[in-house]
N, C-alpha and C positions, 0 to 999 in steps of 0.2 A: 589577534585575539578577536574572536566574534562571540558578542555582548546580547546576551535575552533580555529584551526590559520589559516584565510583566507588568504592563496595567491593568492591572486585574480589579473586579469590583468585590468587595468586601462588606460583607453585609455583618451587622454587627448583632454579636451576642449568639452568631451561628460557625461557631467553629469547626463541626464536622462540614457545614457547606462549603467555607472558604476551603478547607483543608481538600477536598476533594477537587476543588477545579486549582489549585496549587500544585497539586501531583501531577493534575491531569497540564499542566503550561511547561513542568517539568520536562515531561513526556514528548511534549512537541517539541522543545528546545533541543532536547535529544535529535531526535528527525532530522535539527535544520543544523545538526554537526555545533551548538555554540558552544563554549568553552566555559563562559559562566552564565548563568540565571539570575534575576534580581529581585523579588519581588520588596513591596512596601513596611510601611511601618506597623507594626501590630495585627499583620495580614490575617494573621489566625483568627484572633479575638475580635478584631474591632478595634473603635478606638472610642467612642464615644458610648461609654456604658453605663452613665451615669454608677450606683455604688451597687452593682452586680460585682464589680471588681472586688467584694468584701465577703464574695462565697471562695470558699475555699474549693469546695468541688469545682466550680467552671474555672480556677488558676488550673488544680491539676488537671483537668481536659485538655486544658489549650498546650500543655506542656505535653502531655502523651502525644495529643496530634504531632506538638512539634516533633518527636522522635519517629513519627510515620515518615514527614520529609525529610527527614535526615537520613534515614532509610531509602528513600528512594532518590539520592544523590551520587547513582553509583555514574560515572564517568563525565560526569559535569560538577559543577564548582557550583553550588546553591547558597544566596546568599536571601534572609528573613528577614520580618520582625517579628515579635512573638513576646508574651509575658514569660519571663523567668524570676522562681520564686528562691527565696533563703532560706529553710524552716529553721534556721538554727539562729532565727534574730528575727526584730521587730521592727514596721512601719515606726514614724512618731506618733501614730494615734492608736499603736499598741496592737496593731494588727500585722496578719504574717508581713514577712519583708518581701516586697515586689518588686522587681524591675523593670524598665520598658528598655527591651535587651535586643540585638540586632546576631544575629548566628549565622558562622558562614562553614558549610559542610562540603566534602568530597570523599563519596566513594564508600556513604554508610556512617561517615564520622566527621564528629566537629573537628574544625582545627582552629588553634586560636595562637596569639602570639607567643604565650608562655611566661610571660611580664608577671602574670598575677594567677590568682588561683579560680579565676572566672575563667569558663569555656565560650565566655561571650561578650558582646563591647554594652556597656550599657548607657544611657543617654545620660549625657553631661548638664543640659541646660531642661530646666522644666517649665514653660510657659505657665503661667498664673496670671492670666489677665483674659478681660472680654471673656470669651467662652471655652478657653482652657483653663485647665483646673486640674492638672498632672501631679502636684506637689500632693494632692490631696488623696492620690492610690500608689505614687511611685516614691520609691528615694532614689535619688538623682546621684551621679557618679561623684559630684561635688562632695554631698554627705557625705559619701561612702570613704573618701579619700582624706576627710577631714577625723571619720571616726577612727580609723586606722591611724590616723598622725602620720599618713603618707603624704609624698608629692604628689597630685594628680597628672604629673609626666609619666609617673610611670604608668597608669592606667590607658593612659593616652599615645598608644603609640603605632603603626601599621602594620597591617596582616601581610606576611610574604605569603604568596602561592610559588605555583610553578606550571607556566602555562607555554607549552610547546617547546618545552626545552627551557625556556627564558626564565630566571624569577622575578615577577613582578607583588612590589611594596601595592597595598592597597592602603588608603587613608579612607576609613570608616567609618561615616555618621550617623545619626539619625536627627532628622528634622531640623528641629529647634538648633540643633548643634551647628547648623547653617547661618541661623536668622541671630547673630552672637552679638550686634554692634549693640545693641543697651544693657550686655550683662559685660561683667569685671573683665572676663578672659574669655578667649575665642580658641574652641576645641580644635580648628581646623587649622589654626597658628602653630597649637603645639604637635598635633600627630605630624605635623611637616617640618619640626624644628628643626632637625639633621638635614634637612631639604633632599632626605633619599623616597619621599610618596613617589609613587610611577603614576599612581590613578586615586580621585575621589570618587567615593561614593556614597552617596547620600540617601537615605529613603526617609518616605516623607507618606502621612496621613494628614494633608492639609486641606484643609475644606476652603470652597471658592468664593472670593467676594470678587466686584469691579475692579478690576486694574492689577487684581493679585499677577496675573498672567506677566505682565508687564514687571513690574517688581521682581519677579523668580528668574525672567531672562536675566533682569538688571544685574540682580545678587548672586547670580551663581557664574554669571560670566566676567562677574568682576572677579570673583576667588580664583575663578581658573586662571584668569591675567596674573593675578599677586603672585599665585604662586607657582606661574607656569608649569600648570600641571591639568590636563583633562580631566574633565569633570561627568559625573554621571548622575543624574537626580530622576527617582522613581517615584513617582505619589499613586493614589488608587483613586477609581473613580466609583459612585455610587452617591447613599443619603445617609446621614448621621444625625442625629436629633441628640437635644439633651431636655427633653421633655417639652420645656417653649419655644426651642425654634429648632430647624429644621436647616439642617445645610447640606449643599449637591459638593461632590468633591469630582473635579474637573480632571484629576487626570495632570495632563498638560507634561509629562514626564519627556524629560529631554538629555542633551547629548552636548555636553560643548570642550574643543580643543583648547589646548594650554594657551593659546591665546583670548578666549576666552567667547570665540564664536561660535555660534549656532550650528550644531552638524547636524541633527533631530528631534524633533520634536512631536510628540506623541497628539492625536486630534484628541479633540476636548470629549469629555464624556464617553469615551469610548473604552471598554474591555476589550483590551488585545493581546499579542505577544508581537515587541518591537525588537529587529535586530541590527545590528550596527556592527562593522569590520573595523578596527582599528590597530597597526602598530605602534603599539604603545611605545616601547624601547625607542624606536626610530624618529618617535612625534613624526607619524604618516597620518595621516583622517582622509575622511573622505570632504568633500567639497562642502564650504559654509553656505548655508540656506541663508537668506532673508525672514525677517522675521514680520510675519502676517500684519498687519492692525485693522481689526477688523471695525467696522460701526458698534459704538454703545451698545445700540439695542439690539444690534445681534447678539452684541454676551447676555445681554437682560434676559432675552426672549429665549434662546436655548438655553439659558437656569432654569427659567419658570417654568420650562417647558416638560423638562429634563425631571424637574423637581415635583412636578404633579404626577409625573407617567409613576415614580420610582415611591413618591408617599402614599399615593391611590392602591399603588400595588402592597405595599406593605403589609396594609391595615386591612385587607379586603377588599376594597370598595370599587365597583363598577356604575354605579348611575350616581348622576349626579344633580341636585335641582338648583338652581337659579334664582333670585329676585334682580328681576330685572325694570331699571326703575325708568328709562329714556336715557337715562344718565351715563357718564363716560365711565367709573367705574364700573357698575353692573355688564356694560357693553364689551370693554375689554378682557372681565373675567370669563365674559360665553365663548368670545373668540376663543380665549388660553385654553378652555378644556375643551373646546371642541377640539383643535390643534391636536390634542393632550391625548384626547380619549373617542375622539369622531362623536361627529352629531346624534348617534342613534344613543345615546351613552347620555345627553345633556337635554336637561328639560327648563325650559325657561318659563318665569311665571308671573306675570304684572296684576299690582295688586291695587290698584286705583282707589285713592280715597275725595271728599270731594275739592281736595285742591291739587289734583292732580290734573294737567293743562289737556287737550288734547293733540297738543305738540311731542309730550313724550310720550303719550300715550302712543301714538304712531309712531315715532322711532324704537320705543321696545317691539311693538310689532313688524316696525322693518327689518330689526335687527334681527328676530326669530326668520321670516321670511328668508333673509340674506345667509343666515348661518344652517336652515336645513333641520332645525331644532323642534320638539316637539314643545306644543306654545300654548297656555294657557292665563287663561284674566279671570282674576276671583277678586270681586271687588269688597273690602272693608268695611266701609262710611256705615254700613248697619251694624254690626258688629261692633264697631267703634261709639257708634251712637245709644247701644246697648248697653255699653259697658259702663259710660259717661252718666248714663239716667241711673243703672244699676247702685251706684257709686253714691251719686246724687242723692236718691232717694231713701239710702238705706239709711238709717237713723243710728248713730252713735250714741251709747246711755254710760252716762256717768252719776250716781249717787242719785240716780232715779228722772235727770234728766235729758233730753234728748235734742241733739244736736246734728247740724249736716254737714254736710263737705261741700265745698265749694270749688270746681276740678279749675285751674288757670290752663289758660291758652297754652302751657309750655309742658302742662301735665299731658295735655291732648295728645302735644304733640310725640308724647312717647307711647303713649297709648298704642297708637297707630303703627309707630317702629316695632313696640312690640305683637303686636297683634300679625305682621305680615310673619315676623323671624318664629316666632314662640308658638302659636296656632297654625299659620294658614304652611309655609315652609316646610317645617318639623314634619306637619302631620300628610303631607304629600310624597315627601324625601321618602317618611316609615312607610305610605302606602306602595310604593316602587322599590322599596329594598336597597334605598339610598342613602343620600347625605345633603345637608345644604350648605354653601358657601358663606364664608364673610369675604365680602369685597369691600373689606376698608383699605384707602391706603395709607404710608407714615405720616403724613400731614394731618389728616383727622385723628390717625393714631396717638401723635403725642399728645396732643390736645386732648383728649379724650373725647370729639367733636362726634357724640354718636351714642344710640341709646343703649347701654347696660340692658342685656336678655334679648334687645334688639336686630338692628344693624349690626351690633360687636360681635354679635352669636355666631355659630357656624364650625362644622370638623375644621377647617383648614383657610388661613388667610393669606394667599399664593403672593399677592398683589402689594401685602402692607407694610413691605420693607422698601415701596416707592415710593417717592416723591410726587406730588399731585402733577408737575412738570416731565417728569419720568412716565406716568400714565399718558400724557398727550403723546409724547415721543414714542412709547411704545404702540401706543392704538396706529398711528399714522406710518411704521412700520411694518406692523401687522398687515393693515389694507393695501398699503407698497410693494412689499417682498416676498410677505407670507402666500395673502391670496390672489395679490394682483388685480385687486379689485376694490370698489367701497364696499367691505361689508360691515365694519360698524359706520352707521351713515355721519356724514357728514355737519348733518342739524345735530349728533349727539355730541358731535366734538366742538363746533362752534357756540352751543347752546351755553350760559350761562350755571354753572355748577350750583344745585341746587337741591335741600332735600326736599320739597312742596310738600312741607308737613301744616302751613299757615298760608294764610293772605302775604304776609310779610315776603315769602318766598317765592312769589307766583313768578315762574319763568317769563313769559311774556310780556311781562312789567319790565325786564332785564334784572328784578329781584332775586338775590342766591344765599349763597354761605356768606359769613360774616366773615370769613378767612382770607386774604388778599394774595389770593397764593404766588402772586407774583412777587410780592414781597417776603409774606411767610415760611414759604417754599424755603428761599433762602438763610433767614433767619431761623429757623428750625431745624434744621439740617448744620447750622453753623453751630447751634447751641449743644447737638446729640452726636455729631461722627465726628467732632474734632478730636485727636488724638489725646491732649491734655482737654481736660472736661473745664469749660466754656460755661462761666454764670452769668449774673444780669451785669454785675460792676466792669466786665469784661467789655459787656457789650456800650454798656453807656460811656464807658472811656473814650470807647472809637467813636459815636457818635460827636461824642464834645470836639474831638479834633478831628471832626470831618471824614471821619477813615471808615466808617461801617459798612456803605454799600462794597466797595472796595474789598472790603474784609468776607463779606459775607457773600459776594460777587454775581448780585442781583445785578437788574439794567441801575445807571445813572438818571438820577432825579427823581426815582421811586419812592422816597422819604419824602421827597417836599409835592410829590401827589396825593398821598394819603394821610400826611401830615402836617397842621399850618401853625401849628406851635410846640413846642414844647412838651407842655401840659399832655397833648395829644399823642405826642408820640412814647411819653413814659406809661401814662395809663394803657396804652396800646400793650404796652411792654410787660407790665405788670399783670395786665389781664390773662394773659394766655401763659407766660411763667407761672400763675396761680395755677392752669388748669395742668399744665404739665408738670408743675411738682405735689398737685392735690389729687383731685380728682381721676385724673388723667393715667397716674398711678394704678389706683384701685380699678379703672377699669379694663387696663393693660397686663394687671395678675390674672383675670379672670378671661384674659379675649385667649382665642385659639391660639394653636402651633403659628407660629410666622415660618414664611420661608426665606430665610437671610438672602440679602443680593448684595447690600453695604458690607463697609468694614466695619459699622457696629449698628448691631438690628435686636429691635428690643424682645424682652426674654433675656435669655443667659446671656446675649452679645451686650447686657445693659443691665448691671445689677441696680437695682434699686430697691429703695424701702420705703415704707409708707409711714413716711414723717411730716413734719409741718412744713411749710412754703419757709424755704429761707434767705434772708437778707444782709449781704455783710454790712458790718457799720461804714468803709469805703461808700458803699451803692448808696447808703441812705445820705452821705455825706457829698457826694455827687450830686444825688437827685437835689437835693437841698440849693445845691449851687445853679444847677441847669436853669432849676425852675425858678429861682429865683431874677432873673435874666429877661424871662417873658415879659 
């Protein structure tokens, strides 16, 4: 049997596009004599459509398409995803009935098992968590079998074909139907219950975080062990948004024998057609590969990278402008789209106010120098000083009396943030027929460490699903691998992380952020991607019996550097919890697209709502005890 596995890239909400390069992978698979085709989950439509899913016209499109390919299945075995609707029943939120439905064709026409009165298998398990949200356009085969007061065995059971003489049982999933250990029952347990499957096969629309690569080998070559049976998993590669973040879908589609090894593997990001020779009957494969592990920041770096080419393209956008501050963020975002989009493409632009050092001053101009960028300095402090008197002077009348403002040091210092992002940025970007960035990354992001109109401003924040630790690792990759050279210099990355909007901030002092990111880093990250959601009583548990650094898996003796009591280390704690359950919120609804690289990146990877800071009575009964001790 030789296997077409289409990783095809699947742009969403364009169903006549998908549908034409699907015909056209058919077509080749034909050519290359394979016996079946595979393409992904929902290949037609997309998968991330936010509630388009609630037009009825784009259901029936994607369903006509799909009779295009079913049509063009004459002498190969075409296996989809696609939406298939009910009209003759309802969603639970009183809309038509939809399924996210998997159709396997030959020769013009569906064939299906004959179990049931569906010409198609539909998906079993609906992810409802992080940034899926399937329960909310599909009904799930569960539903289905429970509204019927059926067994869902019978919904669940293998497709026979008939390939070269042989008949080969297919066991037929989609996605989720894979990923089954935290739901009651596992679809791939029961379409094997008779133990007659010959082959799985799985398609998948899964979008890529860190380590997922590693997990998919993990989980799919365990099934094939269990159930000694070969496995086949197809995903698409491409971008899917759900309005605040943005996710690259890797691809990574692969091949493993009933032992549950590696026969192929698809490379990351790439739209292809893969094929594979296997006697199935015989359990014959071809020789098990090793399985790659590549460096972190190569998977980071080929996301970001992947992820700027395919969201720039989306939306339009070809130039791009820069604030470029001396600093390691702004420095690593010019390398990314240069990388991304080449130099001639990225305008970089330092915007000096007068506490700006002339240490970074020179490293934003190295950096331009190094990177080949088109580089300009438009310096603030007037305009800023403008605003401040403006401000000042203008008289406030209430009940006929007249009053002034009195701007603090901290107002200034937003002034300034906004005056680079809102005036100077904006109105350069519009004069080039561009865009400007935010280069925040998740450490200021959860915090909300950054001015509202400001710094947080920007189409697109490539950067803010890293880690302030993850930015270093990346930059020192970038100059390593990428260009083989220092071009963000080396005074940007060793310089003390700083936004020099005060005296208080002045680089050369070794004065910066008030964030300890070597600690933070850790403890923010511990409190936002832990699977089960991570509060304060959590954390102060572990401190009381010695367990946090450990837990949180910062360096050893980190806590007793930056903290010498108690006292210190709770208001620590307290301080930056307020900002990331207050403020930090508000300004996280309002900041750009993110581009996901965690397994939970805020936006849709991170529901939240804009509530009061809160405190179990545990935490408050802890603290009580801790501090009481000092």
């Amino acid at each position: 049997m030789k296997i077409a596995i289409s990783q095809i890239e699947i742009i969403p909400s364009m169903p006549c596009d998908n549908t034409v390069r699907i015909i056209s992978a058919i077509s080749s698979a034909k050519k290359n004599n394979a016996d079946i085709i595979v393409f992904p989950e929902l290949c037609v439509s997309g998968y991330m459509l936010g509630d388009m899913w609630e037009s009825k016209v784009f259901i029936n499109e994607c369903e006509e398409l799909g009779e295009e390919i079913i049509k063009s299945s004459n002498g190969i075995y075409v296996i989809f995803g696609n939406v298939a609707s009910d009209k003759s029943k309802k969603n639970f939120d009183g809309r038509l009935r939809k399924y996210n439905a998997l159709f396997a064709a030959k020769d013009g026409k569906l064939i299906h098992n004959n179990t049931t009165s569906y010409p198609f298998i539909i998906k079993s398990l609906l992810p409802n968590y992080k940034e899926f949200e399937d329960p909310r356009h599909f009904f799930s085969l569960k539903d289905l079998a429970f509204e019927n007061n059926a067994d869902i065995k019978e919904y669940l059971k293998p497709l026979e074909i008939e390939c070269n003489g042989e008949k080969i049982k297919l066991g037929l999933t989609i996605c989720e139907d894979a990923w089954s250990s935290n739901y009651s029952f596992s679809p791939m347990d029961i379409i094997n219950i008779n133990k007659d499957v010959d082959l799985f096969i799985n398609i998948s629309s899964s979008p890529y975080t860190l380590v997922k690569d590693t997990k998919r080998h993990k989980m799919y070559g365990e099934i094939a062990s269990k159930h000694n049976i070969p496995l086949v998993y197809v995903n698409n590669v491409g971008i899917q948004n759900n309005g605040k973040t943005v996710y690259t879908f890797d691809g990574g589609s692969s091949v493993y024998d009933n032992n549950g090894n590696l026969l192929l593997t698809a490379n990351r990001y790439e739209d292809n057609v893969y094929y594979i020779e296997m006697d199935i009957k015989n359990k014959s494969y071809p020789k098990p590969i090793e399985i790659q592990e590549d460096d972190e920041y190569k998977f980071i770096y080929d996301t970001v990278i992947y992820g700027i080419k395919k969201f720039t393209k989306s939306i339009g956008v070809k130039k791009i402008v820069i604030g470029v501050s001396g600093g390691i963020d702004s420095a690593l975002s010019s390398a990314m789209y240069v990388s991304a989009l080449g130099k001639d493409n990225v305008y970089l632009v330092n915007m000096p106010s007068k506490f700006n050092s002339s240490t970074t001053k020179d490293l934003a101009k190295t950096l331009a120098d190094n990177l080949g960028c088109s580089y300009m300095v438009v310096p603030i402090q007037e305009s800023v000083d403008y605003t401040v008197k403006q401000l000042e002077s203008s008289p406030i009348i209430k009940d006929g009396n007249e009053n002034y403002l009195k701007l603090s040091s901290f107002v200034i210092e937003n002034i300034q943030a906004r005056d680079r992002s809102s005036r100077v940025l904006s109105a350069i970007a519009a004069s080039i027929g561009g865009v400007f960035t935010c280069n925040a990354n998740k450490t200021e992001t959860m915090v909300g460490y950054s001015t509202m109109y400001g710094d947080s401003a920007g189409f697109f924040a490539c950067l803010a699903d890293l880690w302030k630790y993850q930015i270093y690792g990346l930059a020192k990759y970038v100059n390593e691998k990428v260009f083989g050279e220092e071009i963000i210099p080396e005074g940007t990355i060793n310089i003390v992380p700083s936004a020099e909007l005060s005296t208080a901030q002045a680089v050369d002092e070794g004065k910066g952020d008030p964030i300890k990111y070597d600690y933070h880093d850790y403890l923010f990250k511990f409190l936002m991607e832990s699977w089960n959601r991570i509060i304060l009583e959590d954390v102060l548990e572990l401190y009381i019996n010695d367990k946090l650094e450990e837990a949180i898996g910062c360096q050893k003796g980190i806590l007793n550097k930056y903290f010498t009591t108690a006292h210190d280390f709770v208001d620590d704690l307290e301080k930056w919890w307020k900002q990331f359950m207050g403020m930090g919120i508000t300004k996280r609804i309002q900041a750009p697209p993110i581009l996901a690289v965690s397994r939970r990146s805020f936006g849709y990877g991170n529901r939240e709502a804009q509530n009061r800071v809160y405190y179990t009575a545990r935490y408050l009964y802890l603290k009580n005890k801790v501090l009481s001790l000092d």
